[in-house]
Backbone as CSV, one residue per row, in Angstrom:
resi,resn,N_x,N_y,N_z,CA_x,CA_y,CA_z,C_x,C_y,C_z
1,UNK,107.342,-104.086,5.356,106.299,-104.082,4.343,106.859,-104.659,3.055
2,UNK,106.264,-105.630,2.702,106.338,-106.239,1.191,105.436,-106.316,0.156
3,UNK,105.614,-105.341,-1.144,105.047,-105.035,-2.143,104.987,-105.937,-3.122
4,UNK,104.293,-105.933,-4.455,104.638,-106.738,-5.448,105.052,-105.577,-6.500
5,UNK,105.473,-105.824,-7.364,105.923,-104.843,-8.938,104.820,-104.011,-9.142
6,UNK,104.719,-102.751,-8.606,103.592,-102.048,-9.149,103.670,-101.175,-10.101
7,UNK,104.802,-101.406,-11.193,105.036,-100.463,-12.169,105.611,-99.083,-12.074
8,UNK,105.982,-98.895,-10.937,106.580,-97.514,-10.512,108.226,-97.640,-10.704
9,UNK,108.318,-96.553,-11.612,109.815,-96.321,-11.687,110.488,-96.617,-10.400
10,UNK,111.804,-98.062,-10.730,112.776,-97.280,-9.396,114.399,-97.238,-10.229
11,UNK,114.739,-96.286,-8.763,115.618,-95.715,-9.113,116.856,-96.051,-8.417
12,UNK,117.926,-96.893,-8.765,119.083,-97.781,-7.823,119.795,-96.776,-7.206
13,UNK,119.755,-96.864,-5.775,120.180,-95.647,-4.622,121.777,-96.776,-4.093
14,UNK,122.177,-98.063,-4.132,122.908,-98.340,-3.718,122.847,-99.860,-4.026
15,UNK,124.101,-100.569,-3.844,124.515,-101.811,-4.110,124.982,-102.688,-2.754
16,UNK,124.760,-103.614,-2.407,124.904,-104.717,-1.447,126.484,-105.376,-1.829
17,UNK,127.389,-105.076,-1.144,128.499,-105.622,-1.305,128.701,-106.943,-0.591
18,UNK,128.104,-107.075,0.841,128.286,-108.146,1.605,128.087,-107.898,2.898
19,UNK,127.814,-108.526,3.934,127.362,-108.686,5.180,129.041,-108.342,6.027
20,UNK,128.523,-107.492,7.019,129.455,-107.088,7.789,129.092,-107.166,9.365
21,UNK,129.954,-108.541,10.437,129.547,-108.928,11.565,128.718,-109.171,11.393
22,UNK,128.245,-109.526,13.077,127.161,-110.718,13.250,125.636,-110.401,13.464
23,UNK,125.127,-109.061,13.452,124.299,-108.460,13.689,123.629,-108.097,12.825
24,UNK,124.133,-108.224,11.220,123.384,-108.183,10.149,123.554,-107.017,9.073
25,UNK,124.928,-106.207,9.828,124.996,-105.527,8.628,125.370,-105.117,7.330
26,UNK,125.384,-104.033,6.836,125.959,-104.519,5.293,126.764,-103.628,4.683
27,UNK,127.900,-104.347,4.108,128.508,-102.979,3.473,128.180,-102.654,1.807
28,UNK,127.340,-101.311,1.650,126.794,-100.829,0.218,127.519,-99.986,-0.345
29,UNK,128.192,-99.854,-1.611,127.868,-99.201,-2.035,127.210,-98.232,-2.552
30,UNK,127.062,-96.985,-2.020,126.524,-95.636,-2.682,125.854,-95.015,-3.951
31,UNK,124.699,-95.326,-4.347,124.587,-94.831,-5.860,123.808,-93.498,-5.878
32,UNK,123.904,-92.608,-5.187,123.138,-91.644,-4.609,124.036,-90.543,-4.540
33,UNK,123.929,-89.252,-5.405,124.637,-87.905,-4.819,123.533,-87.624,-3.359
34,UNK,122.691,-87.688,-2.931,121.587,-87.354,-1.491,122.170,-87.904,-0.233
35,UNK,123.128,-87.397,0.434,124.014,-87.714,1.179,122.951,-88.015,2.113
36,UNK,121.546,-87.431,2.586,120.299,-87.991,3.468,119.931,-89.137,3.243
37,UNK,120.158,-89.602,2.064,119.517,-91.247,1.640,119.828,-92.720,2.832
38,UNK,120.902,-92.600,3.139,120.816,-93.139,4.085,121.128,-92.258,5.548
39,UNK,120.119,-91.503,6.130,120.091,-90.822,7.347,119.465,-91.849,8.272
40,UNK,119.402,-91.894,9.364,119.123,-93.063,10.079,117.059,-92.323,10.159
41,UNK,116.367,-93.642,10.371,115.094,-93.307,9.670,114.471,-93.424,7.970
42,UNK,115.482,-93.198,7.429,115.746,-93.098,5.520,115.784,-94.520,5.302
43,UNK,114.343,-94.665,4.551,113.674,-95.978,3.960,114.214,-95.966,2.201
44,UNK,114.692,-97.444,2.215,115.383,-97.986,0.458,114.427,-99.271,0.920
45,UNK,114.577,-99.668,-0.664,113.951,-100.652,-0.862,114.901,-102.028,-1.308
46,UNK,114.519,-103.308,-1.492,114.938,-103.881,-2.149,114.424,-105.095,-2.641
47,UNK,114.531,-105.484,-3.766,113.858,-106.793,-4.276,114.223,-108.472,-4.268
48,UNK,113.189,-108.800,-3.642,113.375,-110.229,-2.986,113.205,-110.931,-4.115
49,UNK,114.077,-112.651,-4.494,113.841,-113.277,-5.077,112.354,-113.861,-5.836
50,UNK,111.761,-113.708,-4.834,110.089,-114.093,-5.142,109.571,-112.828,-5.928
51,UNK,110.151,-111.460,-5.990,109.645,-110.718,-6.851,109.265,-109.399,-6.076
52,UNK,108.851,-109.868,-4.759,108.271,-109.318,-3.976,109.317,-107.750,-3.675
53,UNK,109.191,-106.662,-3.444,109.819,-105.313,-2.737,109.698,-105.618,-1.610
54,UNK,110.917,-105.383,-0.324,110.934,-104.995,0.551,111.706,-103.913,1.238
55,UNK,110.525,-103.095,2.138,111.082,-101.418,2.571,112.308,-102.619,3.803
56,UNK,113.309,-101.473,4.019,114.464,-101.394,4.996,114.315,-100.145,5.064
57,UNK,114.327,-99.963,6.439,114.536,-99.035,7.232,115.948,-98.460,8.139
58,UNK,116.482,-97.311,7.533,118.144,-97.278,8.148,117.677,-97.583,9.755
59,UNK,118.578,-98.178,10.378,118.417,-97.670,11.896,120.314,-96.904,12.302
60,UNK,121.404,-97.634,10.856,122.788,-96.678,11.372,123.258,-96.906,10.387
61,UNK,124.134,-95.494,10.227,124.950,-96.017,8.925,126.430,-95.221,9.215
62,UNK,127.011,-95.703,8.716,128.488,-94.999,8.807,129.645,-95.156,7.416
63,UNK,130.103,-93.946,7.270,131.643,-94.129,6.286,132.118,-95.378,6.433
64,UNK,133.283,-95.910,5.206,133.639,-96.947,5.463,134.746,-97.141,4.327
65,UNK,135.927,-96.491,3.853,136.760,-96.661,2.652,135.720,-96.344,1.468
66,UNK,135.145,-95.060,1.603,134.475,-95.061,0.046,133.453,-95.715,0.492
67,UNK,132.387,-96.011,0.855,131.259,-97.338,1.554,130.856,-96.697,2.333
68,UNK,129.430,-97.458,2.698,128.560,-96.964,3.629,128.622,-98.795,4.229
69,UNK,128.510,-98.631,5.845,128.439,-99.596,6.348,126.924,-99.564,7.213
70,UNK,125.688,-100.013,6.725,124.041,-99.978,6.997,123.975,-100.773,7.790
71,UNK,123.103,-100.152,8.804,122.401,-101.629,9.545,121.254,-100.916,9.530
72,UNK,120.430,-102.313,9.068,118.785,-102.141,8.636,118.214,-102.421,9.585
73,UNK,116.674,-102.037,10.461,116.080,-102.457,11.149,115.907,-103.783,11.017
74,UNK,115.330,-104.374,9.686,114.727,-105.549,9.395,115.686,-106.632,9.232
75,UNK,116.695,-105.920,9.181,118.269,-107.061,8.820,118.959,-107.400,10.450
76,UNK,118.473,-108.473,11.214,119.065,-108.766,12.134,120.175,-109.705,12.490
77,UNK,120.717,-110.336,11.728,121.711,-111.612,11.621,122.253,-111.667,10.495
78,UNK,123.532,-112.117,10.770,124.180,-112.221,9.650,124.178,-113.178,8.329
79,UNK,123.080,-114.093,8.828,122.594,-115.196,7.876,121.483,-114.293,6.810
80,UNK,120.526,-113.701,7.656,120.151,-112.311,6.788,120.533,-111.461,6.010
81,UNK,122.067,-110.910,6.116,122.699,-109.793,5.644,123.003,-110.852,4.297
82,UNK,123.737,-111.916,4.555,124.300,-112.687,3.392,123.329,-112.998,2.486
83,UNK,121.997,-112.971,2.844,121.030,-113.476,1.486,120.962,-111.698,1.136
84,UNK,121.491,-110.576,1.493,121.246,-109.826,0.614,122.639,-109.177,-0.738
85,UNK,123.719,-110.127,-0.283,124.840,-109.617,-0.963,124.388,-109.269,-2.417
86,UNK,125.095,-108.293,-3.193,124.888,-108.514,-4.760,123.463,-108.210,-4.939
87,UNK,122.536,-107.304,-4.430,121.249,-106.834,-4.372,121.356,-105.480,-4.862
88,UNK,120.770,-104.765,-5.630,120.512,-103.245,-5.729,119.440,-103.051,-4.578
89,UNK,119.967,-101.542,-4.079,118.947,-101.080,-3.095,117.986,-99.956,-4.082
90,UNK,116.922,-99.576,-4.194,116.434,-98.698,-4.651,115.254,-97.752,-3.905
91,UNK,114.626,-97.023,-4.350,113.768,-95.904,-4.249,112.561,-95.472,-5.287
92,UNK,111.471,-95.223,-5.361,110.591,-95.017,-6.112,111.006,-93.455,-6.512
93,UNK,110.971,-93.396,-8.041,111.160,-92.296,-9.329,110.603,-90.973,-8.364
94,UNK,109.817,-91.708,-7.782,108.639,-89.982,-7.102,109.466,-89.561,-6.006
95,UNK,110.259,-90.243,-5.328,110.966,-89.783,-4.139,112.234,-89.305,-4.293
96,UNK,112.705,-89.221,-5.413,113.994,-88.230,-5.742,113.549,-87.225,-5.820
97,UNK,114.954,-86.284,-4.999,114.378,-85.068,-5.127,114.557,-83.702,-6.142
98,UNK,113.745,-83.338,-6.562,113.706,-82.744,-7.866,115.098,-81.551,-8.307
99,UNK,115.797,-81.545,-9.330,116.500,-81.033,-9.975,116.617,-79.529,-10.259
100,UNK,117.603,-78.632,-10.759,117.395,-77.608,-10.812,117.169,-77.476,-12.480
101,UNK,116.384,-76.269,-13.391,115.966,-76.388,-14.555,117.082,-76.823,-15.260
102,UNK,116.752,-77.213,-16.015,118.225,-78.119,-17.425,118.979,-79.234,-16.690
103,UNK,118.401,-79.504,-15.755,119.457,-80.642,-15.009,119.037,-82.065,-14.922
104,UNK,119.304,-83.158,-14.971,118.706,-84.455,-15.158,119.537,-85.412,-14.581
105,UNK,118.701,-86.453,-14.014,119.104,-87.723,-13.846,119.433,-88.466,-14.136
106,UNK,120.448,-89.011,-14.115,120.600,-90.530,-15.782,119.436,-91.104,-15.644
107,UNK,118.466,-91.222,-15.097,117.416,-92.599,-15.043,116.449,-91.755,-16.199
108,UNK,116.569,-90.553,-15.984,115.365,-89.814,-16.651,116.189,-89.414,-17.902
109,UNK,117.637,-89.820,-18.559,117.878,-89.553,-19.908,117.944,-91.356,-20.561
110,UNK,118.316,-91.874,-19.667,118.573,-92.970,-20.232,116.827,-94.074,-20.991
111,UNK,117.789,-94.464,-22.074,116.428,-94.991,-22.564,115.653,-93.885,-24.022
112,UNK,115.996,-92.676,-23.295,115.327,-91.474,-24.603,115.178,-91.833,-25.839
113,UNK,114.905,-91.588,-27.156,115.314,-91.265,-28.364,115.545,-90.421,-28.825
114,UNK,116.868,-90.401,-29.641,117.481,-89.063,-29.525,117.577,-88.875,-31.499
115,UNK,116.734,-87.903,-31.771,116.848,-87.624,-33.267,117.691,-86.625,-33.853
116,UNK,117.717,-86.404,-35.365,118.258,-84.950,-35.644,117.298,-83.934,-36.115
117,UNK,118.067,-82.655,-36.486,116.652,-81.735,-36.821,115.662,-81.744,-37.365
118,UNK,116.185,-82.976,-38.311,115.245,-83.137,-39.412,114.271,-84.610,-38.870
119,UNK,114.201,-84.436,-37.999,113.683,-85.544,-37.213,114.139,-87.131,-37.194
120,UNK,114.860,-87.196,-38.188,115.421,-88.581,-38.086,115.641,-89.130,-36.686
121,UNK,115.254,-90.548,-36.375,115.949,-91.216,-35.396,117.115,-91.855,-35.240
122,UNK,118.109,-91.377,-34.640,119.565,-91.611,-34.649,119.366,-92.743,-34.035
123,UNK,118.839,-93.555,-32.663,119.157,-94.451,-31.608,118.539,-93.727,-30.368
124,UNK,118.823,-94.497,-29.201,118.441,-94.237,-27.846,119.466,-93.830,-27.054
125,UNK,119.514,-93.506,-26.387,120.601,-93.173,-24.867,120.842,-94.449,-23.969
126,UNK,121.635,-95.324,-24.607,121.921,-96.652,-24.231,122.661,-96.635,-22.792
127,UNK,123.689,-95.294,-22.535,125.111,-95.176,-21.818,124.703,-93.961,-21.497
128,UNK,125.956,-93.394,-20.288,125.825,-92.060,-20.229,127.230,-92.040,-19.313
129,UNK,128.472,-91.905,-19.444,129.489,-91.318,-18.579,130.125,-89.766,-18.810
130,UNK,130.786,-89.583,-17.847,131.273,-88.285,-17.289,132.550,-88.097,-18.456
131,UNK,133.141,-86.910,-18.640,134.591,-86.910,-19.823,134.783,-85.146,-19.341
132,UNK,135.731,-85.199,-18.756,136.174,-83.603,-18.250,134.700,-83.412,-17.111
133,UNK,134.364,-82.389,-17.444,132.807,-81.706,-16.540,131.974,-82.524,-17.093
134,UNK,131.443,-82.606,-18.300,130.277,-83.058,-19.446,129.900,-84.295,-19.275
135,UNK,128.379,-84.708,-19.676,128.135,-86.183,-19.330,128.370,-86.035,-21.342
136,UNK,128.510,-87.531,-21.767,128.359,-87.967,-22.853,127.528,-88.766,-22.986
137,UNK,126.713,-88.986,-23.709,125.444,-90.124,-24.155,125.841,-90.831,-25.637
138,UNK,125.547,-91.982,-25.194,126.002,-93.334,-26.188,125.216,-93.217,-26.669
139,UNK,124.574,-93.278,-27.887,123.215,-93.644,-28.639,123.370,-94.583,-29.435
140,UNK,122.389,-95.285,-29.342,122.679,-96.876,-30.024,121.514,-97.084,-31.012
141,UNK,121.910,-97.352,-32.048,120.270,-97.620,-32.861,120.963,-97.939,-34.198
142,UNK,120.132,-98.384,-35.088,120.156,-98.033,-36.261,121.481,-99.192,-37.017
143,UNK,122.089,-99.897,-36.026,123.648,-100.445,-36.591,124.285,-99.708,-36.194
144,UNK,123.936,-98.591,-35.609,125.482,-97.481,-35.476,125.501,-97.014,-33.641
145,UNK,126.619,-96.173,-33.273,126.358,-95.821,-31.928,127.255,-94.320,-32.313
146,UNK,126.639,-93.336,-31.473,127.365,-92.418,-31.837,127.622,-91.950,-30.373
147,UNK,128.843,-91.450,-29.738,128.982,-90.299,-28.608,128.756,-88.950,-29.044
148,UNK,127.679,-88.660,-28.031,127.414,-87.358,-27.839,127.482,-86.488,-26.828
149,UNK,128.503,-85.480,-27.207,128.715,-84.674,-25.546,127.728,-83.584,-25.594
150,UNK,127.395,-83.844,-24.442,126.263,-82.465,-23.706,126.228,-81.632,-23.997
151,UNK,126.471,-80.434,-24.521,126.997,-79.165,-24.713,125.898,-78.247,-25.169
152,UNK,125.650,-77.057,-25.277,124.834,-76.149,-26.175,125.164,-75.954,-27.532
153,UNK,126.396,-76.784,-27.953,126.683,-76.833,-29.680,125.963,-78.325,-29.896
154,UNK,125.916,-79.080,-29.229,125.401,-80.523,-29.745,124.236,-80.914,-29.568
155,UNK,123.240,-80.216,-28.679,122.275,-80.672,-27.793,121.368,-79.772,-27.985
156,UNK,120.117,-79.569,-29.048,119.463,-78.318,-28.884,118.489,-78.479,-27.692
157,UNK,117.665,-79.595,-27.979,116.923,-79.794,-26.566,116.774,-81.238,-26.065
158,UNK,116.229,-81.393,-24.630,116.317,-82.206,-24.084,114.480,-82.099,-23.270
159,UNK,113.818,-82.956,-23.697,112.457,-82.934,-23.385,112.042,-84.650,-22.814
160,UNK,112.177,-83.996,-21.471,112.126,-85.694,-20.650,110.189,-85.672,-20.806
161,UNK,109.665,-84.929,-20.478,108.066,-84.998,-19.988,107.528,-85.646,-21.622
162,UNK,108.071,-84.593,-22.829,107.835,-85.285,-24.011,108.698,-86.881,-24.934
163,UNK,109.601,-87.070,-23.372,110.401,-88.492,-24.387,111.482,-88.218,-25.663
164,UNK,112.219,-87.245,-25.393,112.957,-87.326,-26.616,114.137,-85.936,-26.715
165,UNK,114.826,-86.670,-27.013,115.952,-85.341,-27.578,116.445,-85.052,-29.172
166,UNK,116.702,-83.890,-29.410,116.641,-83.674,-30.412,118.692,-82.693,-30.332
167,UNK,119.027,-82.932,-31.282,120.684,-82.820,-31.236,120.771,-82.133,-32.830
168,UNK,122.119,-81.180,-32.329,122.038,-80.401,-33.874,123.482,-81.323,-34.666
169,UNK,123.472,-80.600,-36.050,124.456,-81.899,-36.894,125.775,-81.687,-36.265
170,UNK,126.372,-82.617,-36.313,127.564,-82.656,-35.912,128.774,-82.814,-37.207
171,UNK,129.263,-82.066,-37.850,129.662,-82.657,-39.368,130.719,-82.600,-39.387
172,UNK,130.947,-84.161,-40.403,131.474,-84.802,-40.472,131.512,-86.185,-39.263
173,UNK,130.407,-86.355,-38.545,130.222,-87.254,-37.760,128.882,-87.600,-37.651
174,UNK,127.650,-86.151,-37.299,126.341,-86.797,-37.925,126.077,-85.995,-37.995
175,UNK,125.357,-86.069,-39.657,125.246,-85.016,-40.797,123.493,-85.218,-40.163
176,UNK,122.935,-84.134,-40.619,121.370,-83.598,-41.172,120.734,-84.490,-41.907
């Protein structure tokens, strides 16, 4: 099945490294904690040059040094596999599966605007990596970028449904 852009969030479940043998398959990279994502049956998507989405359907997948080595129903030859090297695989926003309370997705922080109490707009959530346990968020705006670690001293709330986070002062780094 081939879609056109219907405006639905997606969400990158894995990366196309390159065609592996002659049968069409591929070795991906993983962008998925849902170790089911690729279960054999477990439909990703991916986007064709023309614009167009197309579903893949696992039919096998296996470990592979860190890697998943896929073979897609629809991917039969290896002349196939090679037009997909260097492709994100993805998934529609609605088919992840939902979180436990206070917990988030990078797809669903990234992008935010993140203010201070006093409502000012600091920037957006440009970045987001890991540092000890804690994610940190880059915020970019304004000429400036500030890191911000996660925490219950830095972070009063986090309101994905309303678009926005709101962060307490950090002083001597960002004042009120």
């Amino acid at each position: 099945m081939r879609t056109g852009d219907t405006g639905i969030k997606k969400v990158t479940v894995g990366l196309v490294l390159k065609a592996v043998g002659l049968k069409g398959e591929l070795r991906i990279k993983p962008l998925t904690d849902n170790p089911e994502r690729y279960a054999v049956g477990g439909k990703v998507w991916m986007s064709e040059p023309d614009g167009l989405d197309r579903a893949l359907t696992v039919k096998a997948a296996r470990e592979y040094k860190g890697n998943l080595t896929v073979s897609f129903a629809e991917v039969t030859s290896i002349d196939e596999a090679e037009l997909c090297r260097g492709r994100e695989l993805f998934v529609p926003a609605n088919e992840v599966p939902p979180l436990p309370e206070g917990e988030y997705y990078h797809f669903q922080i990234l992008g935010l605007p993140v203010y201070n109490q006093s409502g000012k707009l600091l920037g957006n959530v440009s970045d987001i990596f890991t540092a000890g346990e804690k994610d940190v968020y880059v915020v970019t705006g304004q000429g400036k970028e500030y890191l911000v670690p996660v925490n219950d001293d830095t972070v009063e709330t986090i309101d994905v449904k309303a678009g926005r986070i709101v962060i307490f002062p950090m002083p001597g780094y960002i004042e009120e």
